[in-house]
N, C-alpha and C positions, 0 to 999 in steps of 0.2 A: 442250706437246709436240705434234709434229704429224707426221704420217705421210707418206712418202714412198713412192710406186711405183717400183719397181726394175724395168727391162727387163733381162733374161737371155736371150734368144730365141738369141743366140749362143752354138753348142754348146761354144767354148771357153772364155768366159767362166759358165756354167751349170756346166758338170767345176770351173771353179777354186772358185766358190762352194761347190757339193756338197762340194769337197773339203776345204775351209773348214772348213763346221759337223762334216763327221767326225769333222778332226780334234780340233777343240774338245767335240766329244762323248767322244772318246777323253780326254781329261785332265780333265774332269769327271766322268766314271767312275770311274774312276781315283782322284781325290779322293775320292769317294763313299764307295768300298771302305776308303781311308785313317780317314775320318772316320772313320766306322764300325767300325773297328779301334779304332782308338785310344779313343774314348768306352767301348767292351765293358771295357777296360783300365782307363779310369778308375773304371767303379763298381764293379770287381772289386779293386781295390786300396783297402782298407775302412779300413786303416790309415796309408796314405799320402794320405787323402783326409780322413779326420779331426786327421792333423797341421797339414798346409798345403796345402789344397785349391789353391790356387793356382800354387805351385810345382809341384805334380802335373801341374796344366794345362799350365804351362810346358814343361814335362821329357816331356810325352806330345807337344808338341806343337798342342796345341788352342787356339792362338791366334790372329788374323790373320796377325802375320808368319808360325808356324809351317805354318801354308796354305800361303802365299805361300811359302816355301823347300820344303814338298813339290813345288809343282806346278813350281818351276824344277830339280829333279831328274830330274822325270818327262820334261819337255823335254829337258834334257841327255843322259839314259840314249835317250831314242827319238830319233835322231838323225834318224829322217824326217817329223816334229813342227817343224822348224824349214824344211822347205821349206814351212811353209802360214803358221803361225801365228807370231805374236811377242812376248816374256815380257811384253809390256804388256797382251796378250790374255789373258794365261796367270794373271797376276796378276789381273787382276780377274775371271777365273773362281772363282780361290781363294777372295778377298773374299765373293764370291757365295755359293758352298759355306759359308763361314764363316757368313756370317749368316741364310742360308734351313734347314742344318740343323743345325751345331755350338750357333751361338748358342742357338737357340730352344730345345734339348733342355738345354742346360746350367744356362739361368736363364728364371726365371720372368718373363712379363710383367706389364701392370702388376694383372691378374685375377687372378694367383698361378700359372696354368697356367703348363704347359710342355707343346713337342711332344714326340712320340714319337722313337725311336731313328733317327738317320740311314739312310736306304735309298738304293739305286743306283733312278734312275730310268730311264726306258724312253728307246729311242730317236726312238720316235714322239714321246713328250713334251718332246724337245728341240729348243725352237724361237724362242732369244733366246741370240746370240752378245755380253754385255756390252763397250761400248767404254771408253774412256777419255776423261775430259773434258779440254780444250784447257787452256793456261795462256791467261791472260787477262794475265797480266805479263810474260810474254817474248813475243817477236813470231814468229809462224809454230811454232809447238811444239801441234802436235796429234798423237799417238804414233799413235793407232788410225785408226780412220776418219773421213776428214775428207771434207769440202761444198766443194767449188768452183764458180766460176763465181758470176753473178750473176741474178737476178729478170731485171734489163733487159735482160741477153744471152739469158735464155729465150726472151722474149719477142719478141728480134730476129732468132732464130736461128727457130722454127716462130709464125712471124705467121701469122695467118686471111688467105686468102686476100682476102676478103669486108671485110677490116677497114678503118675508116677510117683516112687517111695520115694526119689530126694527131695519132692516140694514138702515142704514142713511150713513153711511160713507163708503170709499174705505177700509179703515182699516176692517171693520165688512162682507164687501165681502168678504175676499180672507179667512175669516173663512169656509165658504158655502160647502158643499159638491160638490164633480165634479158632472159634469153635472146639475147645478142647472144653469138655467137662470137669468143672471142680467139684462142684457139691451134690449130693443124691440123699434129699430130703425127703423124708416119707409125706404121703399125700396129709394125713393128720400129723403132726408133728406132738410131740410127747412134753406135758407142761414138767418145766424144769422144777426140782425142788429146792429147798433154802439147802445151804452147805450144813451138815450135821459138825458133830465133834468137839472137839477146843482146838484153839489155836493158840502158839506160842506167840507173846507180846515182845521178848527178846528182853525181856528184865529177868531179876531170879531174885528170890524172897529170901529173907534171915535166915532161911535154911539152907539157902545155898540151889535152891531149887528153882526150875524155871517156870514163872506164872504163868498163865494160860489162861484164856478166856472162851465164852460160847464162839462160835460160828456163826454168821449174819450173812445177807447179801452182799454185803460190802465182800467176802471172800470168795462170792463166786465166777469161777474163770474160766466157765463152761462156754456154752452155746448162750448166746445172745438172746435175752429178758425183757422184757418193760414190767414193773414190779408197782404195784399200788397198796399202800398198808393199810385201804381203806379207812372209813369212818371212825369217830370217837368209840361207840358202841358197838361198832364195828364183830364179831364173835366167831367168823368163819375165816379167819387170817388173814395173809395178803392174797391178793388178787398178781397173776403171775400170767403174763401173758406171751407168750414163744413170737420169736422171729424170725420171718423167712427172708432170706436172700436170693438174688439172683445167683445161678448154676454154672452159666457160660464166663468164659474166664475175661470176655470182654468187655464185663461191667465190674472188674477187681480193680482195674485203678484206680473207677469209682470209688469205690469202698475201701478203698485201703485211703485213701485220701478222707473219708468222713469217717471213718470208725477205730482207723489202728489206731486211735491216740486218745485217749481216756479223759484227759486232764481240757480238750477241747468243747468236749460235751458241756453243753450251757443250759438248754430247755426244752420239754417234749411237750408235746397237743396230742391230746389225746382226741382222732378225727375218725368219722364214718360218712361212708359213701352206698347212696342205695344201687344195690348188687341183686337182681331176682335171683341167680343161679348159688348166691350164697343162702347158708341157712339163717334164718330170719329174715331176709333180703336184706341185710345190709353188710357192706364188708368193711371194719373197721386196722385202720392206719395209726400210726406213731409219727407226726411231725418230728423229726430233732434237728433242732437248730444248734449249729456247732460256731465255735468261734473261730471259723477259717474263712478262709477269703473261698469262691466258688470254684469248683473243679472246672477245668477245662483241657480237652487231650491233646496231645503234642499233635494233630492236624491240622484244630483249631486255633492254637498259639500259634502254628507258623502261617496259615490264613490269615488271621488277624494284624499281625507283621506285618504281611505282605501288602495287607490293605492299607496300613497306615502307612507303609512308603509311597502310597500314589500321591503324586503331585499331582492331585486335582481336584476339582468347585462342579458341584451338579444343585440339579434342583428335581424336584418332585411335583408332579400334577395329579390330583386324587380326581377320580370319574367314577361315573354309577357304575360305568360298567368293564373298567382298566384303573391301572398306573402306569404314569408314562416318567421316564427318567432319563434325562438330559445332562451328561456332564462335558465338561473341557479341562484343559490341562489348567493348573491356577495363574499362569504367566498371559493366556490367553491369546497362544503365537502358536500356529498352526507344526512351526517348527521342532515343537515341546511335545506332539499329541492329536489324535483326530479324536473328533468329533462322537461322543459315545448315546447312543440310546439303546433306552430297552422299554420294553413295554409289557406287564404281567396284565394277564383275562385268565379266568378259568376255561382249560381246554375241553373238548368234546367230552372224556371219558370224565370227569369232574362235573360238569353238567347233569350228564345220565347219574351218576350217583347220588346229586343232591336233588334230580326228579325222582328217584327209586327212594330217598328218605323223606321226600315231601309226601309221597303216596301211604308208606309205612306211616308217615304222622298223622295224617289225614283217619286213615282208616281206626288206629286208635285213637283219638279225639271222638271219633262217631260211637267207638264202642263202649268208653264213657260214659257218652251221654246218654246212651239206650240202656245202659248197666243199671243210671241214677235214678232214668223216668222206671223204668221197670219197678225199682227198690221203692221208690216214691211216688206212686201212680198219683196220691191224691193231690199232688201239689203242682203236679200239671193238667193242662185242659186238653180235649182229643182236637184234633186236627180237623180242618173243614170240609177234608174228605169222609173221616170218620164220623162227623157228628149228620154229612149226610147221606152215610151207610145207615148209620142206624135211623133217621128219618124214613128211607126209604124201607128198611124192616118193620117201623111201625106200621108206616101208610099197608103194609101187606100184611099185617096183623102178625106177624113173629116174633118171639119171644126176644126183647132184650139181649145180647150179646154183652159181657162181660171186657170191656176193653184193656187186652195187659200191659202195652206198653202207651201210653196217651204223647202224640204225636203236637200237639199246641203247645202253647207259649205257656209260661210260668204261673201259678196263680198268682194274682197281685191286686193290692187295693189300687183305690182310684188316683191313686200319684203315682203308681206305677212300680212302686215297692213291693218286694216278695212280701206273700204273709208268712212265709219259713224261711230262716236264714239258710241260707245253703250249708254251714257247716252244721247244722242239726238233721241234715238228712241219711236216711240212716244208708249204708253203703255194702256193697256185698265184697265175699273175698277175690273174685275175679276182677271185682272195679279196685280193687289196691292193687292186686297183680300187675292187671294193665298201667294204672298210675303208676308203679314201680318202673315197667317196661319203657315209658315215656319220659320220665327223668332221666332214667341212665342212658335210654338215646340221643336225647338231650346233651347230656354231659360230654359224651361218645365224641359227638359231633362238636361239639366245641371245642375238646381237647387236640381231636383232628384239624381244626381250624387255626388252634394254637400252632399246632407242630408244622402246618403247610407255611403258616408265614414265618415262622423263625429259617424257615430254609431258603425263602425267598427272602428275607433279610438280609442272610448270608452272603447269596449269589449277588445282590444290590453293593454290598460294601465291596467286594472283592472287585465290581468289575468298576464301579463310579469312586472309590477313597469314602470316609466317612466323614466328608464335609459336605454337609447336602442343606436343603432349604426347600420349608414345603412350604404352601399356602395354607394358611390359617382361616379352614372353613370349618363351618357349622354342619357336622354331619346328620346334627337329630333333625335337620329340615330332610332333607335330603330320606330319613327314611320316612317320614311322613309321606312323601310324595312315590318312592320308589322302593319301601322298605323287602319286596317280594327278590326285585332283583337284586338289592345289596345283601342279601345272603348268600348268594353263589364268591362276590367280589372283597367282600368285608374290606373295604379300604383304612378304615378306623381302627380297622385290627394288624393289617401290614404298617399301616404307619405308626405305631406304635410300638411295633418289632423292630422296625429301621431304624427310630431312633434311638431303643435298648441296644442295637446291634451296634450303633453309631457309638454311644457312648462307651461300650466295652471295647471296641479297635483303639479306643483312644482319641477319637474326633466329637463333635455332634451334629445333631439335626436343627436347625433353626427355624422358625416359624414367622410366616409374612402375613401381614395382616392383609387381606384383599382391598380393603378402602381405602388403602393408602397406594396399592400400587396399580390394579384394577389390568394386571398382566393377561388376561385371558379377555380384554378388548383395546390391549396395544401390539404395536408392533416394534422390530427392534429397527426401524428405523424412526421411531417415536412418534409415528403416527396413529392416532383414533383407530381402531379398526370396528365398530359395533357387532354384533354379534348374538345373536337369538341361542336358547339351548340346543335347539333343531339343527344350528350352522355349525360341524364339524370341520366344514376347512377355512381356514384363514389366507383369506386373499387381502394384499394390502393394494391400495390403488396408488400409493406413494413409490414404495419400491417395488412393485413386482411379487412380492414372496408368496408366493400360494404353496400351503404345508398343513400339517396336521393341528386342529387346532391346541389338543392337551399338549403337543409335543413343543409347540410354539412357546405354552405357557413353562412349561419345565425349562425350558433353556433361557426362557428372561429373570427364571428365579435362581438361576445361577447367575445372576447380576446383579440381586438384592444388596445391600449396605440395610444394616441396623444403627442406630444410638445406643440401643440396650438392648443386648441380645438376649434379653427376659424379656421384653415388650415386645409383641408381634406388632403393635402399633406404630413406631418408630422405624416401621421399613419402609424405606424408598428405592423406586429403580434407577438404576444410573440408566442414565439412554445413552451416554457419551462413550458408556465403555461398549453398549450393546450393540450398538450404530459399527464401534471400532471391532467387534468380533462378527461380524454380519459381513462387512468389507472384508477382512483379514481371511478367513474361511472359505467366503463365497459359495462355488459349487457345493464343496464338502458340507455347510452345510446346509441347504437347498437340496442336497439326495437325501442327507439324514433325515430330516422335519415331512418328505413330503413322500410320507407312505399313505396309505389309503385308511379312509377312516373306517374306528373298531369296529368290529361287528356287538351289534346291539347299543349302541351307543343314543342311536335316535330313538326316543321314548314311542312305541309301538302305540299305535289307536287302540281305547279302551284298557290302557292298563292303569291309568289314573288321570284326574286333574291337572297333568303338570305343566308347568309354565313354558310350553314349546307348540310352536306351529304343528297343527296335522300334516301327516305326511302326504307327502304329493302323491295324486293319485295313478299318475304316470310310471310310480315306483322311482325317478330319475333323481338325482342328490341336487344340493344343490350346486346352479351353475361357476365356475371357477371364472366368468368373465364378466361376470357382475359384482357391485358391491352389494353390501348389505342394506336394505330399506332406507332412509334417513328419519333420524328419531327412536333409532331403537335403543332402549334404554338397557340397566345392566338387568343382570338375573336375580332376583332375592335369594337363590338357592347357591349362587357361588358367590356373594358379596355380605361379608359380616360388618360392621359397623365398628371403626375402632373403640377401645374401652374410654379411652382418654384423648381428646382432639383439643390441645393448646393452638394459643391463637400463632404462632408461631411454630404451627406444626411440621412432621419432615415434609420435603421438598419445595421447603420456603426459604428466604436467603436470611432467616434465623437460626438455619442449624445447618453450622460449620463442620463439628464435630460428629465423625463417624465412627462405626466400629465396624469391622471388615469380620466375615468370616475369617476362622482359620484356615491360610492358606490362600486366600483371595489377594491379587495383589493391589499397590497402592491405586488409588482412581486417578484414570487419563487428564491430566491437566491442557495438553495441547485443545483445548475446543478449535478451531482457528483451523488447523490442520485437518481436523477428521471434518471439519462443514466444507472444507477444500474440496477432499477428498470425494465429500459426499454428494457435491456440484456436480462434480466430475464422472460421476459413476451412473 
C-alpha cells in the first residue's frame, strides 16, 4: 500500500470532497444506530436465540447482505445522499460496519473474546471513506475511485527544471544520484481534465473507414489523477483530484515499484488527516492498495539476509523502563559465538523532547477547557475562590461582578450527571483550532513513535538473528500502574516491531507465557530466586550469579521450548540446557548479565500505587550479599495466568513432545553429566 497526496487548494473541488466524507459520515451513523438496534434485539430475544441463533440473525437482519440492503434504504429514503455518493460507496461502508462492529460483538475471535456493544462514533473520528477494488477480469470496471494517468506522463508533465535531457523514463530516474532533483511541482497544482477528442478503436466500418470513439479517463496518460464520477444525480461531473509525489530521486524506486504498472493497481481509500496549516484543516490522501508484494531497498534486502544467516536463539525482557536482549549462538558452545546483549531506554535528548511535548500538551488541554467554560459559563459553577470573592464584595456592599470564565466543577444533578451533554455545548473557533492542534500532535508523536521502533527493530534483528522469544505479559496492567512512564519506553510498541521485523528476515518471535515458566524468579541454575519489583539484581544463593535482573530474564528466554508455538502457554524452561550454558560460558556470561541496573527502573516515591517496596531512604540499592526476604511471592504485574492449564500440563512428565524454536538445537539428554558437572563447580 502506498500513500498518495491529494491537492485540494481549490475551493470547489475542497466543498465536493467535504461534502463527500459528510455524506459518507451520514450513512455510517446511520448504520451504527441500526446495528445497534438490532444486536439490543438480538440478546433480548432469549428464546428466539436459543432455537435458531442464526435465523434470528437473519430475520434481525445482522448480516452482510442485511447491512448492505439497510444502507441502500437509507440512500433511497435520503434522496440528497445520491448527489455525492454511490451504492458501491454505500456498500462497502456496510461491509465495514458489519465487520468492525456487528461481526466482532457477535462472535468470538480466535482468544474467545468478543467486543463490546456496537456504538455510533464521532465525527472527528471519521476519517477513511472505503473504495471498491477494480475487476481484474473485465476491462475498465473500477466502480469507486479510480488512478489515471501514468508514472511517465508525471514525470513528463512537472520535470525538474535542472534535470538531465536523457532521463525520459521512471526506470533511468532511480539511476540519479541522491539528492538530484526530478520533479518541480507548483505549490497548487493544476486539476487535470478528461482527454477531449475521438480516439481510434483500430476497427474500420463498411466504408472502409476507421471507427473512433469519444475520449474518457480510461485515455488519460498525463499526470497522475484519482477520479470520482460522483453520485446518481450527481450534475457537476467527476470529481478529479491531482497527485503529488515525492521530488527527490530517492523515493523513485519507491514509486516505480507501486506505480509504473497499471494492471497492479487493485483499490483506493479515499482518507483525510487533521492538518491546521491545510485549508479547511484537514489534508486529504489516496490509500492504493496494489497487488504487489511490499517494496524494500537493496540495503534492506541485504540486512535482512544477513540477519537471517545468524546462527543464533535470543530472548527478550519488556520493562517499564528498557528492553533488554540476550542472545547466543543456537549450538549453544561458546566456540560457535559470544555471548550478545543489548539494552534500549530512551536517551537524555528523547526525554527532554517528550517533557517539551508533555508541556505543549498540557498547556493546550488547559486552553480547552478555559475556551469551553468561557463559551459555556452557565453550565459550570464559579470556583470557591470566586464565590468567596464575590461574598466578600457583597459583605462591602459592591456591586456584583459578572463572572467570565466560572472556575468549579460541572453543573450536575444529584447522581452526579451533567445536566448538558458536553457535545451540545456550544464551542468557539479557537476551541476547534486548538483541538485541531492536539490531534495532529498527537498523531505526530505517534507516528514518530512508529518510525523510532521500526529502527530499533532493525538494529535488534541484525545484531541477535530473528529467532527471538519474549515473555508473554499483560501490558494494560502495567499502564494502569505506570502509564506516565511507559510513554517515553512504549515496550508494547517495540515488541511489536520485532516481531514484524522477525517475520520479514524470515524468522519469528515467540511468545512465553509467564506462569508457566516464572523466568524473572529463577535462576539458570534452577534455583527459586524470589524477587520484589524494587529488587533489580539477581543474586542466586545456589550458584553465585549476581547480574541484572531483566538481563537474567532475557537469557532464560533463550531456553524456552514450546508444544505449540501459537500457545504461549505450552512454554517450559529447559533448566538442563540453561544450567549446560551457565557452565559452558562461565565468565563471559557473568560480565554480560552483570551491568548495573537501568536507570529509572525503581518505581520513584509518589508516582503511583505500585506493587514495590519504598525506596530506601539511605538512597543505597539493594544489598548483593543478601537474599531476598523469604515468602515473597510473584508480581501480578509481570505474571499472566495461562489461558488453558491441562492436568498434564508443560513441565510435567505428560509432555514428551516439544517444538523447539527455529534454530534452537535438540535438548541435552546427558542429565547425569551436567548434575556431575554441576557437583563439581
Amino acid at each position: 500500500m502506498i500513500r498518495l497526496t491529494l491537492d485540494v487548494h481549490d475551493p470547489g473541488i475542497r466543498h465536493r470532497t467535504e461534502s463527500l466524507f459528510s455524506a459518507m459520515w451520514s450513512v455510517k451513523r446511520a448504520l451504527q444506530r441500526d446495528a445497534r438496534d438490532a444486536v439490543d434485539a438480538y440478546w433480548a430475544g432469549d428464546v428466539r436465540r436459543e432455537t435458531d441463533a442464526k435465523v434470528w440473525r437473519l430475520q434481525l437482519g445482522l448480516s452482510r447482505e442485511g447491512m448492505e440492503r439497510r444502507a441502500y434504504r437509507h440512500m433511497e429514503n435520503s434522496r440528497h445522499l445520491g448527489h455525492h455518493v454511490t451504492k458501491a460507496l454505500v456498500m462497502h461502508q456496510a461491509d465495514e460496519v458489519f465487520e468492525a462492529s456487528v461481526s466482532r460483538h457477535l462472535f468470538p475471535d480466535s482468544s474467545g473474546r468478543r467486543h463490546g456493544r456496537p456504538r455510533v462514533g464521532r465525527w472527528w473520528d471519521y476519517t477513511r471513506i472505503p473504495g471498491r477494488a477494480r475487476s481484474h477480469t473485465t476491462s475498465r470496471k473500477w466502480e469507486t475511485f479510480r488512478l489515471h494517468g501514468t508514472l511517465a506522463g508525471h514525470l513528463d508533465a512537472y520535470r525538474h527544471r535542472s534535470l538531465d535531457r536523457t532521463v525520459l523514463t521512471p526506470e533511468q530516474a532511480i539511476a540519479l544520484p541522491a539528492g538530484t532533483g526530478v520533479l518541480e511541482q507548483p505549490r497548487h497544482l493544476p486539476t487535470p481534465m478528461p482527454p477531449a477528442g475521438r480516439i481510434e478503436t483500430g476497427e474500420v466500418t463498411a466504408r472502409n473507414t476507421a471507427k473512433t470513439r469519444a475520449a474518457t479517463w480510461w485515455d488519460h496518460a498525463g499526470a497522475l489523477a484519482v477520479v470520482f464520477t460522483g453520485g446518481a444525480y450527481a450534475r457537476r461531473g467527476d470529481l478529479a483530484l491531482p497527485v503529488r509525489l515525492p521530488s527527490g530521486s530517492g523515493r523513485w524506486p519507491r514509486l516505480v515499484h507501486f506505480l509504473n504498472n497499471p494492471d497492479t493497481w487493485h483499490k483506493i481509500d479515499l482518507v483525510r488527516r487533521r492538518d491546521t496549516s491545510a485549508p479547511g484543516g484537514w489534508a486529504y490522501e489516496a490509500h492504493l492498495m496494489v497487488l504487489n508484494g511490499g517494496y524494500a531497498s537493496p540495503a534492506t534486502k541485504a540486512r535482512r539476509t544477513a540477519a537471517a544467516a545468524l546462527e543464533r536463539v535470543g530472548g527478550i525482557d519488556g520493562n517499564v523502563s528498557n528492553l533488554s536482549i540476550v542472545s547466543f549462538p543456537n549450538t549453544f558452545a561458546p566456540a560457535d559465538g559470544d555471548v550478545e546483549t543489548s539494552r534500549i531506554e530512551p536517551s537524555d535528548a528523547e526525554l527532554a523532547a517528550l517533557a517539551k511535548a508533555r508541556r505543549k500538551d498540557r498547556g493546550r488541554k488547559r486552553a480547552l477547557d478555559r475556551s469551553r467554560r468561557a463559551s459555556n459559563p452557565g453550565q459550570y459553577q464559579p470556583s470557591k475562590r470566586q464565590q468567596a470573592r464575590a461574598e466578600r464584595r457583597q459583605a462591602a456592599g459592591l456591586p456584583a461582578r459578572t463572572v467570565q470564565v466560572p472556575r468549579g466543577a460541572r453543573a450536575a444533578n444529584k447522581a452526579a450527571v451533567p445536566k448538558q451533554a458536553y457535545r451540545r455545548d456550544s464551542l468557539s473557533a479557537g476551541y476547534r483550532l486548538n483541538r485541531a492542534r492536539l490531534a495532529e500532535a498527537a498523531a505526530t508523536q505517534a507516528a514518530a513513535q512508529d518510525h523510532r521502533a521500526r529502527r530499533i527493530a532493525e538494529d535488534i534483528t541484525a545484531a541477535h538473528s530473528a529467532n527471538l522469544i519474549v515473555e508473554d505479559c499483560d501490558i494494560r496492567t502495567w499502564y494502569r500502574r505506570w502509564g506516565k512512564a511507559l510513554q517515553a519506553t512504549t515496550p508494547g510498541r517495540l515488541i511489536t516491531a520485532i516481531g514484524r521485523e522477525c517475520e520479514k528476515t524470515g524468522g519469528r518471535m515467540l511468545r512465553a507465557s509467564t506462569f508457566t515458566t516464572k523466568l524473572s524468579q529463577t535462576c539458570f541454575c534452577g534455583e527459586k530466586v524470589a524477587k520484589t519489583l524494587a529488587d533489580r539484581i539477581h543474586t542466586c544463593p545456589a550458584c553465585g550469579l549476581v547480574a541484572d535482573r531483566d538481563k537474567v530474564s532475557a537469557a532464560l528466554c533463550a531456553h524456552v521450548h514450546l508444544t505449540d508455538p501459537d500457545d504461549p502457554s505450552t512454554a517450559r524452561l529447559d533448566i538442563v540446557q540453561a544450567r549446560h550454558t551457565q557452565i559452558s560460558f562461565y565468565e563471559g556470561l557473568q560480565e554480560a548479565l552483570s551491568s548495573q541496573p537501568q536507570r529509572g527502573a525503581r518505581p520513584t516515591r509518589g508516582r503511583t500505587h505500585a506493587a514495590a517496596h519504598k525506596p530506601d531512604a539511605s538512597g543505597h540499592g539493594p544489598l548483593l550479599d543478601k537474599t531476598p526476604p523469604p515468602g515473597t511471592g510473584l508480581t501480578p504485574s509481570e505474571t499472566r495466568p495461562a489461558n488453558e492449564r491441562h492436568k498434564a500440563h508443560v513441565g510435567t512428565a505428560g509432555c514428551t513432545e516439544l517444538v523447539r524454536h527455529p534454530g534452537m538445537p535438540a535438548p541435552h539428554r546427558h542429565r547425569a553429566d551436567i548434575t556431575a558437572s554441576r557437583d563439581g563447580s
